[in-house]
Structure formats: structure tokens, C-alpha cells
N, C-alpha and C positions, 0 to 999 in steps of 0.2 A: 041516598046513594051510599054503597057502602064502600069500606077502605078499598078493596081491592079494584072494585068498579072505577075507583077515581087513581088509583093507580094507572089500573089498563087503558083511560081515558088521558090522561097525560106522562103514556111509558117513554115516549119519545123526549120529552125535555127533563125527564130521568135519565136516560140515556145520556144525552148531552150533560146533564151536571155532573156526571159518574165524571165522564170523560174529560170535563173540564176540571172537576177537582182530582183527578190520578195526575193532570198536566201540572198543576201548583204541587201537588204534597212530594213528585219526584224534584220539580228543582229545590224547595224548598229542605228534603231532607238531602240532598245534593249539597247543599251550602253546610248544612250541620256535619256530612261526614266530611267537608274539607276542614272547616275548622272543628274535627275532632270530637264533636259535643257528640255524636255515636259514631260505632263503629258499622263495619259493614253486615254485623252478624243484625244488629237492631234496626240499618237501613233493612236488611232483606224482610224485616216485619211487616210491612207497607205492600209487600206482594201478598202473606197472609192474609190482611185487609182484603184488597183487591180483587181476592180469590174468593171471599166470604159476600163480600157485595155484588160483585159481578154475576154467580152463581144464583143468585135473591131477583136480581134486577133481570137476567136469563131467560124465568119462569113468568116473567109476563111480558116476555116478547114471542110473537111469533116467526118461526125460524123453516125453511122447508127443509126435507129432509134429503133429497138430493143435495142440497148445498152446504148441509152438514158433514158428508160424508169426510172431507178430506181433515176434516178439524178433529172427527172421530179417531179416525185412522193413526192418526200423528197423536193424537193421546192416549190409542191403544199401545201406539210403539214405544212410545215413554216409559208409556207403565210395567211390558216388557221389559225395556231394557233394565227397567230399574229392580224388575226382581229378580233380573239374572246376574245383576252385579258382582252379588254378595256383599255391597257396602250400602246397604238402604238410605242410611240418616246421611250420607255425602249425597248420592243423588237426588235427596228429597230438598235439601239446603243447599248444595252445591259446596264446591270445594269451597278451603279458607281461602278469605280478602276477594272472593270473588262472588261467592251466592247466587250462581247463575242454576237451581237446581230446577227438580221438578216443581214446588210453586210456584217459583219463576216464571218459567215456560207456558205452563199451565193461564198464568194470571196475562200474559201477553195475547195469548189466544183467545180471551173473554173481551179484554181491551179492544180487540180486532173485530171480535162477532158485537157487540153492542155500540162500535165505532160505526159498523156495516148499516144500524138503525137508524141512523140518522140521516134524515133525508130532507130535513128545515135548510137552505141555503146559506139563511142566516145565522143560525145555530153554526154550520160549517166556517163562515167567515169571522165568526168570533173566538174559535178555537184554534183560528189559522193565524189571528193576530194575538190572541195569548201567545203560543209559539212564539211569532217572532220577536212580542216584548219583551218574554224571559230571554230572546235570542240577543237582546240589546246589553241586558245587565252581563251576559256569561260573556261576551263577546269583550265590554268594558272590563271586565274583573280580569280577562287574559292580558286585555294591553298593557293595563297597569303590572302585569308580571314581564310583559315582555320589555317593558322601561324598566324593570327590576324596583320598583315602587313596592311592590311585594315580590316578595323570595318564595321560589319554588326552587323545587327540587328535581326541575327534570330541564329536558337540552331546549325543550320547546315549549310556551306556555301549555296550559292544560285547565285553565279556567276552574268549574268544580266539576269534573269530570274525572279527575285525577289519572288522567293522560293526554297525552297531545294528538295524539292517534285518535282516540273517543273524541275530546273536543272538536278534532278536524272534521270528524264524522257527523256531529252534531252539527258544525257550520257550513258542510256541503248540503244540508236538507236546508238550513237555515236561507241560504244564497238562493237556492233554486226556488223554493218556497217565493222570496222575494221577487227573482224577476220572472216567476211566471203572473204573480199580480199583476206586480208592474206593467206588461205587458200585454195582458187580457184583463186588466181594471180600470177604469177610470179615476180610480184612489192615489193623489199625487203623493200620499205618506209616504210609499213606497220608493220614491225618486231618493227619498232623504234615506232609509234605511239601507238603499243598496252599497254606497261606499261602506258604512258601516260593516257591513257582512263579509264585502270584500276581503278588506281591510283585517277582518277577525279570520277571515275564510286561510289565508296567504299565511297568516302569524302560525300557523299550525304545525308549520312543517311537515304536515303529512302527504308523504309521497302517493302513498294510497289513494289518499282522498283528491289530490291534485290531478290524476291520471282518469279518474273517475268522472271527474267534473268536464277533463275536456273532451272524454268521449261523448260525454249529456251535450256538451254545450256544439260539440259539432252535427250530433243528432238531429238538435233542436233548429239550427240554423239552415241543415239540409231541406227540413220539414219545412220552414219557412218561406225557402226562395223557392223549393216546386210544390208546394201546394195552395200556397194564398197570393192572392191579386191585393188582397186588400193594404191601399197604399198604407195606412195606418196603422196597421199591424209593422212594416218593412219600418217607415219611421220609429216606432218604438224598438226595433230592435234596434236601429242605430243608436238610438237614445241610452241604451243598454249595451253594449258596446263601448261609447264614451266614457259611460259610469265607470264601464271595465279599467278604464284605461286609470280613468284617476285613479280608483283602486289599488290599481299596482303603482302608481306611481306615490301616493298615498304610502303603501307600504314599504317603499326603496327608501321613502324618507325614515320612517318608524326603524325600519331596520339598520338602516346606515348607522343612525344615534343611538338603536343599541347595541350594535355590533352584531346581529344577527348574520349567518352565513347560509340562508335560505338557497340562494340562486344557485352557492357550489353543489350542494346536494342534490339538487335540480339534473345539474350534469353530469353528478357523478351516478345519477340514476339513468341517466336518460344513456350514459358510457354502458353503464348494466347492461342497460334490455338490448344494445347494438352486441354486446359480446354475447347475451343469450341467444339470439335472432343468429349467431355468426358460430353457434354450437358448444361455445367456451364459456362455460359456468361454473361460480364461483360459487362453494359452499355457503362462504360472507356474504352473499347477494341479497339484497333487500334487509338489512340488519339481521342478515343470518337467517333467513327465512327458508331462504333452499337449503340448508341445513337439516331445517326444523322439517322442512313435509319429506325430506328425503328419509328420513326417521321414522315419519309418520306412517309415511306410504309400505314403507316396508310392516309394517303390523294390521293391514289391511284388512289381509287372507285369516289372522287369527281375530280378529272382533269385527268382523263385516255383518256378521248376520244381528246379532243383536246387540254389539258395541260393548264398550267397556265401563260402561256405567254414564250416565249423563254428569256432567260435567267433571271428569275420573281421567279426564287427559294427561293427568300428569303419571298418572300409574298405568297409562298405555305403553309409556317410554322405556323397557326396563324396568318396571315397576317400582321407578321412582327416582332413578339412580340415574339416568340421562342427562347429561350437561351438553351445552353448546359449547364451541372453541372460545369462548368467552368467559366458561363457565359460570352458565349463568342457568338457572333453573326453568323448565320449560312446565308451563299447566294451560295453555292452551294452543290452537295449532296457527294459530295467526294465515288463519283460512276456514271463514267458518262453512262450508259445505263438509272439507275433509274432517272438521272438530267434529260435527255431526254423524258423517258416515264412522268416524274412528269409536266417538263414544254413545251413539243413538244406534247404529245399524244402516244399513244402508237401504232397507224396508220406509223407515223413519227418512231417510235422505229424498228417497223418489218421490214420497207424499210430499214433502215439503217443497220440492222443486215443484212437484205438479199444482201444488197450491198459490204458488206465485204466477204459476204462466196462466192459472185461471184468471188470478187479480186483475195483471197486468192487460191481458188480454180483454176484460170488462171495461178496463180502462182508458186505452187505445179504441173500441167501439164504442165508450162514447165523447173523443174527442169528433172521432169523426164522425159524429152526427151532430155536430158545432158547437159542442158545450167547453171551451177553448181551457177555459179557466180550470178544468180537469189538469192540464199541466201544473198545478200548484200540488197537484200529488202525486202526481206519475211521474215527474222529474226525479223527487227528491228520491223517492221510492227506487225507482229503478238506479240514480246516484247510488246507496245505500246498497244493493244487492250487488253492483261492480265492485266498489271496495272491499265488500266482505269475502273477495277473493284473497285479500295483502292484509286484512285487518280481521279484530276479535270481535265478539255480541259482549254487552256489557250492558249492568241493569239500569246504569243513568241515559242510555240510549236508544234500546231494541225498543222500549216501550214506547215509545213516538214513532217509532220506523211503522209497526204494528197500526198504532192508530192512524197515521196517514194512510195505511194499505187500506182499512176500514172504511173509512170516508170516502176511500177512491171508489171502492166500490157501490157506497151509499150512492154517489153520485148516478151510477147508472141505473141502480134501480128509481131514481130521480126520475129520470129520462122516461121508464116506463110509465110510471103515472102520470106523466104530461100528455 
């Protein structure tokens, strides 16, 4: 038999090892850029990699070409936008301390189509609890900052994410991930992880991600009570439920002893959105976010067609020169639909919306053809895409968003081979 034959004969648990070792080498070089041992120009090498591997491992899967299209499309727009820039080597790296460029992007989208391969159950549920082991250590390494046991430098932990924003965002997939096991598994592990996640989920302070979570969690409960009889399912969500509660109750402890002011922020968000809803908006709304797209939005009409360069947000602003009332430097839009329309085009924006409502939509046909457990990706997934309304794409995060989208879909073509 020869190499390639014994390839093609086990491309699928290639697949999976890709995908399980891209899951270890991000957190693990996640740890080295918190403690410094690289920076972000050496972290973004690891997509270099992933672009080079992905591409190899690509060539012995079989891919239909109908469902290639929109993956094509969004990497023709890239490659547009990137050579109408005039800054090639920023949109190929991506701006400083952030490296979100065209390999980036690029290597997210290979992650996604060789995620999509995977159709072993098993394979699925091992990649789903790598997730939430590493979701154990990021989740421990935030508490011990939020007891100030380690010193950070920001108002809200940020575990090795190096934001509290991104970390939030990391433990709303992380939570949802959890209780949709929990809830369609017979695996009691998951009873023990979910305070856990809570607990990490709360510390976040991200209002984004909190806003996120309870539109999922009021989704999921609606879906619940009219569509299943099944008493078992209703018992675990109470069961889930309860957890909720310690959780936060769990967390009023954690926060009381470190002085945390979580719950003010809460209302002074939740003051916001009744003065938005009431026509009266403040430029400082949302940390200065209607600030930022009221900026944003006005430069629309001049980069809509093919943008201002991928990841070039900051030179969308005045060409550089834009400050917030804060003055504080703005490089990306803290809205990634408008980041995308401002610096991809807005060619590039429709593909990619259209590319999720395909996902999505694969994903939702085959919950409802009883494969329940599909909530362990559709949740976090669609969690993930609400927030990225209030929040940024960042490389120690999109790349799991990507591969749960992946899976979700593996799972339906699951469904067809049954």
C-alpha cells in the first residue's frame, strides 16, 4: 500500500489530530504570550503552520464544489481587498499586537473545512472535552487574578487571553458547550464542570458576553418547554438551572472578597440600553462604543466596496489620527460585522453572513431530526456571533469559534450517512 493510499484511508483521524493538536498549540502558545516568552508577531507563526498543514491535509479530502463556494468567495474578497490596500505586508500579518491578517483568516477557514471532515462521534466528543479541560485551567488562572493572587493589568480578569472581553467570550462557548452535554449526555463529569464555568463565565465582566448568553439561554428554554415532552430532558434543565443559581451565588461570594463591582455595571448597562430604547444616547455607551461605530459608520460610503485593508481599521479613522473622548486609540471596531464591512468590503461581509446562515441552518435541521447533542455547537456558535455585535475577533479565540462551526456541520452530514 502506498503513503498516500494509507493516507486517504485514514484522512479522517488526520483530520481530527490536525484539529486536536491546533486546540493544544493555541492555548499553549496563549500561556507563553501571557508570560511574555513570545510576542504576538511569533504567536501569529502558529497560523503560518496551520496554513501550510491544513492546505496538505485539504488535498486528500474530498470537498463538493457547491459547498466550497462561499469559502472561495470570502477568500477571493480577501485577496481583493488586500491588494487594493496599498499596505500588503499589514493585511497579510495584520496590524501590531494584534495579527489578525490574511493568514490568519485564511488558516481559520481551513480549521472550519477539515473540522467540517469529521464525522467519528467519538472523535467529536474528545475534541469537545479537550475544550473544556483547557476551559478548566483558563477559567482557574482568571480566579486566581480575580483574588489578585496574580496581578493583571486590566479592571476584569483576562486569564491568557489578554482581555476580559476575549476571555468572556471564551467562557460563554465554554458554559454553553457545558450545559448542552450536560443536558443531552448521560456524562455526570459535566454536573461538576458547570459551577466551574459559571463561576469563570460571571468573573468576566463582559457585558457583551452576558447579554449574549441570556438571549441563548432564553432560546434554549423556550425550545424546551414547546417542543419536548420528554420528562427527562425538563428534569435536567432544572438541574441546570440550580447549578445556575450556585453559580452566581458562587460568584457574589468570589466577588464580595475581592471587591469586585460586577452587578453595578450590570445596571448601569442595562440604565444604557433603557436610555437607547428611550432615543437618548450617549456617545460613552458601551465603553465608548457608540462613539467608535458612529466614526466608523460615517466612513462606510468611502471603503464599502472593497475596504480599507484587512485588519487596517485603525487607518480607516482619519488615517490614524482618531481618539475616543478618552483618548484612547481605536484599531478595531468592537463590532465585528462593521470591522469586516469597514475593512474587507462589504462583498466580503454578505459571503460571510451568508456562510453562517448556511452553518447554522445545517445545524438547526439536524437538531430537529433528534440529534439533541448538536446543541453542544450550535449554542456556543450562535453565543459567539450575538456578541461579536459589542466585541472584537482575536486569534486566541475565532479559532475555536471556526471549529465548533466545523463540527456542527460534520454532525449533519453524520446524519446523512445514517
Amino acid at each position: 500500500m502506498t503513503l498516500i493510499k494509507k493516507i486517504k484511508n485514514n484522512i479522517e483521524f488526520i483530520n481530527f489530530m490536525y484539529i486536536f493538536g491546533a486546540i493544544y498549540t493555541i492555548f499553549i502558545a496563549s500561556i507563553f504570550l501571557t508570560f511574555d516568552f513570545i510576542n504576538m508577531l511569533t504567536y501569529s507563526y502558529i497560523f503560518i503552520a496551520f496554513l501550510i498543514v491544513g492546505i496538505l491535509i485539504t488535498f486528500f479530502n474530498k470537498f463538493q464544489l457547491k459547498k466550497m463556494i462561499l469559502i472561495i468567495l470570502m477568500t477571493l474578497f480577501l485577496l481583493i481587498s488586500t491588494i487594493f490596500s496599498g499596505d500588503i505586508k499589514t493585511c497579510i500579518w495584520g496590524f501590531s499586537y494584534r495579527h489578525e491578517g490574511l493568514i490568519a483568516l485564511l488558516s481559520y477557514l481551513l480549521l472550519f473545512l477539515i473540522a467540517s471532515k469529521i464525522s467519528n462521534k467519538k472523535y467529536k466528543m474528545i475534541l469537545l472535552n479537550e475544550i473544556l479541560l483547557l476551559g478548566v485551567v483558563n477559567v482557574g488562572y482568571a480566579i486566581l487574578q480575580n483574588f489578585e493572587i496574580i496581578i493583571y493589568n486590566h479592571q476584569y480578569p483576562t486569564s491568557f487571553f489578554g482581555n476580559s472581553n476575549s476571555y468572556g467570550a471564551m467562557c460563554l462557548m465554554y458554559l454553553l458547550i457545558n450545559i448542552s452535554l450536560f443536558l443531552f449526555t448521560k456524562n455526570k463529569l459535566y454536573i461538576l464542570y458547570l459551577p466551574i464555568f459559571t463561576v469563570g463565565f460571571l468573573i468576566s465582566g463582559s457585558m457583551g458576553c452576558y447579554l449574549s448568553f441570556a438571549i441563548i439561554i432564553f432560546i434554549l428554554g423556550i425550545y424546551m418547554l414547546l417542543k419536548h415532552k420528554n420528562i427527562e430532558v425538563k428534569k435536567a434543565l432544572k438541574k441546570t438551572l440550580v447549578l445556575l443559581i450556585i453559580g452566581i451565588i458562587g460568584y457574589f461570594g468570589i466577588a464580595g472578597i475581592s471587591n469586585k463591582s460586577i452587578h453595578r455595571e450590570v445596571i448601569a448597562t442595562i440604565n444604557e440600553l433603557k436610555s437607547v430604547a428611550s432615543g437618548k444616547i450617549d456617545s460613552s455607551f458601551g465603553t465608548n462604543r457608540i462613539e467608535i461605530w458612529s466614526a466608523a459608520i460615517k466612513e462606510v460610503p468611502k471603503y464599502m466596496w472593497h475596504g480599507v485593508g484587512i485588519d487596517r481599521f485603525y487607518y480607516a479613522l482619519d488615517n490614524g489620527n482618531f481618539r475616543t473622548s478618552l483618548n484612547e486609540k481605536v484599531d478595531k471596531a468592537h463590532n465585528e460585522y462593521l470591522q469586516i464591512l469597514i475593512t474587507e468590503g462589504i462583498f466580503k461581509l454578505i459571503t460571510y453572513l451568508s456562510f453562517l446562515f448556511v452553518n447554522i441552518k445545517q445545524g438547526i435541521k439536524h437538531i430537529k431530526d433528534g440529534n439533541y447533542w448538536t446543541f453542544a455547537f450550535l449554542l456556543p456558535v450562535l453565543a459567539y456571533i450575538i456578541q461579536a455585535f459589542f466585541n472584537i475577533s482575536v486569534t486566541r479565540v475565532a479559532p475555536i469559534y471556526f471549529i465548533l462551526m466545523g463540527l456542527m456541520v460534520a454532525l449533519n452530514k453524520e446524519k446523512k450517512k445514517a
